[in-house]
Structures are given as C-alpha cells and as structure tokens.
DRENPA-3360 file (N, C-alpha, C; in nm, 2 decimals, always signed):
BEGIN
1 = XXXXXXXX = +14.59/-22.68/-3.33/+14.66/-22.60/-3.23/+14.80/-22.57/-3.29 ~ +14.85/-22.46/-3.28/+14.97/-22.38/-3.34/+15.08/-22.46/-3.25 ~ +15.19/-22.50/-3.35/+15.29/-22.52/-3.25/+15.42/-22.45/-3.26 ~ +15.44/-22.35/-3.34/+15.56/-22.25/-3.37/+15.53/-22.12/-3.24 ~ +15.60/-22.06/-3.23/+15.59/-21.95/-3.18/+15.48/-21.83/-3.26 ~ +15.58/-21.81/-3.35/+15.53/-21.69/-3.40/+15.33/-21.71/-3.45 ~ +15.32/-21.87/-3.49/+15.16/-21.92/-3.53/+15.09/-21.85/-3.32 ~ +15.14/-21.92/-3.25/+15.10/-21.89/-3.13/+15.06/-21.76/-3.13;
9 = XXXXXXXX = +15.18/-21.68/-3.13/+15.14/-21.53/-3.12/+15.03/-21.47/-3.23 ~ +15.01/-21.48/-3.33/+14.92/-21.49/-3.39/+14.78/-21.48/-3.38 ~ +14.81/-21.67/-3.33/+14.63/-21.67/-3.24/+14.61/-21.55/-3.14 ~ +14.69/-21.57/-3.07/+14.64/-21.44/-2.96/+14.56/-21.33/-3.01 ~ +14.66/-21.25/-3.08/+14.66/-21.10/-3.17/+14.52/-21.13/-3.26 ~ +14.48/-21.26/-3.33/+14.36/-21.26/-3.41/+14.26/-21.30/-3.30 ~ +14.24/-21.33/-3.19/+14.16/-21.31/-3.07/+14.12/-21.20/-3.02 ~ +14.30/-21.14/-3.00/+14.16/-20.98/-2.96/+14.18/-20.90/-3.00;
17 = XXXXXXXX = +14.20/-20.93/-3.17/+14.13/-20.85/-3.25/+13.99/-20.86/-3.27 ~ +13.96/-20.97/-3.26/+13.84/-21.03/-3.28/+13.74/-21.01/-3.17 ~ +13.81/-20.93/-3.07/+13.69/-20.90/-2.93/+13.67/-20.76/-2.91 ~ +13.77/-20.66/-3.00/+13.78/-20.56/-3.04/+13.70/-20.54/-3.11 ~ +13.73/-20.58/-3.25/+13.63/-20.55/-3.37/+13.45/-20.60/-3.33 ~ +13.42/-20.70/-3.25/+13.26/-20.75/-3.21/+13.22/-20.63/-3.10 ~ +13.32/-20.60/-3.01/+13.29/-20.46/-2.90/+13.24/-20.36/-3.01 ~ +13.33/-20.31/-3.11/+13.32/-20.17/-3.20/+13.18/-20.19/-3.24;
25 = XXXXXXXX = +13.16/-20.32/-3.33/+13.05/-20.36/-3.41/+12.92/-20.35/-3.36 ~ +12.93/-20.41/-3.24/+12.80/-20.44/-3.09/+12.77/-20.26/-3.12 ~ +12.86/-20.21/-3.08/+12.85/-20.05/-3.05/+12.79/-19.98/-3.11 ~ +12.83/-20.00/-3.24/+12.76/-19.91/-3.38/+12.65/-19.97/-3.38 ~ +12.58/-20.12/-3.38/+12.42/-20.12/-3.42/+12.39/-20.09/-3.28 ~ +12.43/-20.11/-3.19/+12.36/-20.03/-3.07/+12.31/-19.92/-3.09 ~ +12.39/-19.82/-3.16/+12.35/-19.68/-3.16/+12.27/-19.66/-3.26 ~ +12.28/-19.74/-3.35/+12.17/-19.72/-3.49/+12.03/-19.78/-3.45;
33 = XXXXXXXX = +12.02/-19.88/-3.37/+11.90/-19.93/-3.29/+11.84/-19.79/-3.23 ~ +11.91/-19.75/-3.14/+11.84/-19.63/-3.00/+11.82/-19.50/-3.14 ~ +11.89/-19.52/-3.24/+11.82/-19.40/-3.28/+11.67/-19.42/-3.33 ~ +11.70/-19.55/-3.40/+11.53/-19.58/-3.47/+11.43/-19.63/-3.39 ~ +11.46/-19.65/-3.26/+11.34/-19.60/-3.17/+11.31/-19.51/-3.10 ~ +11.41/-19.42/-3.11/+11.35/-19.30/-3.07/+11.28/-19.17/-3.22 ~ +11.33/-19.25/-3.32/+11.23/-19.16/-3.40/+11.11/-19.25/-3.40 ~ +11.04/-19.42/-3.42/+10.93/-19.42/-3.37/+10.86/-19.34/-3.33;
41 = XXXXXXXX = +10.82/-19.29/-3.15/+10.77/-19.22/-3.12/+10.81/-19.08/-3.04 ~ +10.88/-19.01/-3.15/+10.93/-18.89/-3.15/+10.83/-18.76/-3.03 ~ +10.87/-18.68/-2.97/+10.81/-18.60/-2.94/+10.78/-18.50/-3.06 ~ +10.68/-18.40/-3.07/+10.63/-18.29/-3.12/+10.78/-18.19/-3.12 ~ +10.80/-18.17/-2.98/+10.94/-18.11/-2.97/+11.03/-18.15/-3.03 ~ +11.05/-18.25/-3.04/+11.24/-18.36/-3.09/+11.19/-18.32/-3.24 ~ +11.10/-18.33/-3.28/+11.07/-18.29/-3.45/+11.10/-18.22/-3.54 ~ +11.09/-18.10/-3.43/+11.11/-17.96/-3.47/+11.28/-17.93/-3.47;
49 = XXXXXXXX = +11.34/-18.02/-3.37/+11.43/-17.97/-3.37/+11.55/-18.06/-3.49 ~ +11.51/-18.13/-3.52/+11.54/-18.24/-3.59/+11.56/-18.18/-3.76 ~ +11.50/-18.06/-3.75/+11.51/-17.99/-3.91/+11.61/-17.95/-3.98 ~ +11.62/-17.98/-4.08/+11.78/-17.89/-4.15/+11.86/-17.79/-4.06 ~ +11.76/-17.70/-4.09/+11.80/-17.54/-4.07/+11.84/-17.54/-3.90 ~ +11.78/-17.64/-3.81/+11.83/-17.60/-3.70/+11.93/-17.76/-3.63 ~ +11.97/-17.82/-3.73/+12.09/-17.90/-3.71/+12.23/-17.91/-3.79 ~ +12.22/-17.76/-3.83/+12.33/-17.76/-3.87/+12.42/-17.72/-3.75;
57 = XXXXXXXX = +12.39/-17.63/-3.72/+12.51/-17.58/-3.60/+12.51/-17.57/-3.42 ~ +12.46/-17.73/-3.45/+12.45/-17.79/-3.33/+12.61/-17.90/-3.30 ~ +12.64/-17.88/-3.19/+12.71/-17.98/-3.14/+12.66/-18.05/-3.02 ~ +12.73/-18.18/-3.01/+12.68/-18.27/-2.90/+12.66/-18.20/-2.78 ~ +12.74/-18.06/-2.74/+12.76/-18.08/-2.59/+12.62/-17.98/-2.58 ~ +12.54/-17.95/-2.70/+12.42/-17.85/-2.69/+12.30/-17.92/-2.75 ~ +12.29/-17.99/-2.82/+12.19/-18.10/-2.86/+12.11/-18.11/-2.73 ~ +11.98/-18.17/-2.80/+11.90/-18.20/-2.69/+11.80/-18.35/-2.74;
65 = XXXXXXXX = +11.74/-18.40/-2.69/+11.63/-18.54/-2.74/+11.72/-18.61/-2.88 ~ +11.65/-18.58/-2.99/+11.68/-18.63/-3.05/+11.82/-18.61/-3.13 ~ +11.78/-18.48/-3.08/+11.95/-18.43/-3.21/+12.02/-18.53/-3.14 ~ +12.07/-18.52/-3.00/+12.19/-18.60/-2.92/+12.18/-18.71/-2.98 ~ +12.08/-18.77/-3.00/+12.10/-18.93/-3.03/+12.11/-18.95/-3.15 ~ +12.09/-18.87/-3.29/+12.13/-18.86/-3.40/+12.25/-18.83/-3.46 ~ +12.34/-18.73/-3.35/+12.53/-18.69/-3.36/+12.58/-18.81/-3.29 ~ +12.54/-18.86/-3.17/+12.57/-18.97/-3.13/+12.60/-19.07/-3.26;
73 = XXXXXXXX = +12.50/-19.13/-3.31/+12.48/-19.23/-3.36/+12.61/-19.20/-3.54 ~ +12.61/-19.09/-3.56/+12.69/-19.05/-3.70/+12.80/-19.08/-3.61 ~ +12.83/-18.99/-3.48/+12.97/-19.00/-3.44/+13.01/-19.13/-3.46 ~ +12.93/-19.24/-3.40/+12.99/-19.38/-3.37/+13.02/-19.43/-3.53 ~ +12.93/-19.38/-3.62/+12.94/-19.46/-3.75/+13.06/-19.39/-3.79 ~ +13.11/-19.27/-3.77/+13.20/-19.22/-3.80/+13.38/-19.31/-3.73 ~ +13.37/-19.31/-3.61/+13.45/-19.40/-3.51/+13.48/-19.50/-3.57 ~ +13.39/-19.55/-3.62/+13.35/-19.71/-3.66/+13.47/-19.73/-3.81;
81 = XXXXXXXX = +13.44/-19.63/-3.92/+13.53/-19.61/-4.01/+13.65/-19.59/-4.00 ~ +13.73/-19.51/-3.90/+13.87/-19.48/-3.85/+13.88/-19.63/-3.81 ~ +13.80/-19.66/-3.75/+13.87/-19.81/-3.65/+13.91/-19.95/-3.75 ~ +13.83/-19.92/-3.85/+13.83/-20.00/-3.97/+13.74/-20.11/-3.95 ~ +13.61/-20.08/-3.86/+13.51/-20.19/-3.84/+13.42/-20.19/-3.94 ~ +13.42/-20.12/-4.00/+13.33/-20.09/-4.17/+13.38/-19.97/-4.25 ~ +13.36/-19.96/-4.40/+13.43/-19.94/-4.53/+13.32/-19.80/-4.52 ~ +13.41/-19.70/-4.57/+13.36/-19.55/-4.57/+13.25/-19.54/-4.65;
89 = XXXXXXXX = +13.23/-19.63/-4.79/+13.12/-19.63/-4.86/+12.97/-19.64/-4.72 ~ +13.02/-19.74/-4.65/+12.90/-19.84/-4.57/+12.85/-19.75/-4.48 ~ +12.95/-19.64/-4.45/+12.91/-19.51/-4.35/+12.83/-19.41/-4.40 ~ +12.86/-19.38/-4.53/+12.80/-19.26/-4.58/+12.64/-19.34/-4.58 ~ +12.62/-19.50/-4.64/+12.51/-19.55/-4.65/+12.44/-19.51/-4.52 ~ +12.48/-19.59/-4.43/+12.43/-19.57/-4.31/+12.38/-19.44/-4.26 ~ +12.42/-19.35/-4.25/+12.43/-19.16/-4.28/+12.30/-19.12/-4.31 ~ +12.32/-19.19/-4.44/+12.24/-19.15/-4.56/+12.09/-19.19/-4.52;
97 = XXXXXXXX = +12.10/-19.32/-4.51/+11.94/-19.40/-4.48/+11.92/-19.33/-4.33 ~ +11.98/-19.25/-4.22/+11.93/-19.25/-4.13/+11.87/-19.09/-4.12 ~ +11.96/-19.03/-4.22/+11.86/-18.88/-4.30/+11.76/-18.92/-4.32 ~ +11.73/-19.02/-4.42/+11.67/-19.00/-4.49/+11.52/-19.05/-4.42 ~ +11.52/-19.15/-4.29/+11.42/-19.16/-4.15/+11.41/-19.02/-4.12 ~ +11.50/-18.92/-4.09/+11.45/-18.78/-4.04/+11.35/-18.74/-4.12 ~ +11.39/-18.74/-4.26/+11.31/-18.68/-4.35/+11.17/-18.74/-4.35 ~ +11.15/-18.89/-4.37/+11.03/-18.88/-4.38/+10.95/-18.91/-4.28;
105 = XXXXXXXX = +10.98/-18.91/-4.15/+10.90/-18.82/-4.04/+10.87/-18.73/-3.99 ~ +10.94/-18.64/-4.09/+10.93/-18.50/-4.10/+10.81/-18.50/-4.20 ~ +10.81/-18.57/-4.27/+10.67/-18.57/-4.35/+10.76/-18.47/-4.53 ~ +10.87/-18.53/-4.53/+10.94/-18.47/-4.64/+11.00/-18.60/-4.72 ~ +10.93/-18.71/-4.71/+10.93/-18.78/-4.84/+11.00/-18.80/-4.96 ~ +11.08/-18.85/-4.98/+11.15/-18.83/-5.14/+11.19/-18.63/-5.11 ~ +11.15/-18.56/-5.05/+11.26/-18.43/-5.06/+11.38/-18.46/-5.01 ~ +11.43/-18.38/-5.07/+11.62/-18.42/-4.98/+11.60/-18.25/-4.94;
113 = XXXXXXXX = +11.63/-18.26/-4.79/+11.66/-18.15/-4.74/+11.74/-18.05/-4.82 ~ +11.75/-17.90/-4.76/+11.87/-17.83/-4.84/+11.97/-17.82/-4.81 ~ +11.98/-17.84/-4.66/+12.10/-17.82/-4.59/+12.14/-17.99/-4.55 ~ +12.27/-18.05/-4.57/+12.30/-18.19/-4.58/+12.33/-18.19/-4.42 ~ +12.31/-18.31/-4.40/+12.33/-18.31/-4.25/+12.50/-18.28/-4.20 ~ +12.47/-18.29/-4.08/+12.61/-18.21/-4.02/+12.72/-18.40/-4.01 ~ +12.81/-18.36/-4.07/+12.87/-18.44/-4.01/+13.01/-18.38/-3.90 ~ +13.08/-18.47/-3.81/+13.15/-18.47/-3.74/+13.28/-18.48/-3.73;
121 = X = +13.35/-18.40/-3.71/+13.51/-18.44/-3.77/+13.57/-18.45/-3.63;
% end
C-alpha cells in the first residue's frame, strides 16, 4: 500500500484506467462475437446485401441485418484504436479477417473483393 500522496493518486488513476480500458475491450469482442454469429446463419437476404458493390455507400443510419452489424463492429474496432485499447496494425487485422468471413460466405474464397470495404471516419 502507497504511502506518499502522489503513489496514492496514482493507484486511483491506474484503477480506472483499468475499468476503462476492460469496459472498451469487453465492448470490442462483444461486437466482433455478434458479428460472427450472425454470419453463421445469415439470411439469403443479409447476403446479398453484404456484397462489395452494395456496401460501399451504405451508412449506419441506412444499413439493414447484416450490413448494421458489420459498420457497427469496424466502428467499435475503429473507436477502440483512438481510445488506445489496441494498436492500428491490430485494427486493420481485425478489419481484414472479418472481410475476409464476408467473402467466404459469399462463396468468394481466396477472391479479394474489388471494392475494399468501407471504412468509417
């Protein structure tokens, strides 16, 4: 146990930072979870819409099934990087692998789309 002031104040500030950073973290695999079960058992519909050509110029407030929970899930990974809960490389990964689930339940396999997915600014 700290017995200076400034050590005290310290612990505090590394506390809740520490309930911060587990909240942000909790948050982001939350959303990376709900996406990969909702591509599991995708509708016929969410499929279709899920394609290059018609997720480029989609925004959240027009999305629907799966797009929403696919902008959702970048947004948060996106969030996640400003907040400094994970390293921009670790975002694009995460990005990247969760394309690359569209793709091959799209039945596009090793294709890499033509249009790169949308990110979020």
């Amino acid at each position: 146990m700290p017995n200076k002031a400034s050590a005290i104040k310290r612990v505090r500030q590394t506390e809740r930072r520490n309930r911060f950073n587990r909240r942000n973290r909790s948050r982001l695999r939350t959303f990376i979870k709900k996406f990969r079960a909702a591509l599991r058992k995708p509708a016929p519909e969410d499929l279709a819409l899920l394609e290059p050509q018609k997720l480029s110029g989609v925004n959240k407030k027009t999305a629907t099934g799966l797009q929403k929970v696919y902008l959702e899930a970048v947004s948060i990974i996106d969030k996640s990087v400003q907040k400094g809960i994970i390293h921009r490389n670790t975002a694009a990964r995460y990005k990247s692998r969760l394309w690359r689930r569209i793709a091959t339940t799209l039945g596009q396999s090793k294709v890499q789309p033509e249009v790169p997915p949308p990110t979020l600014t």
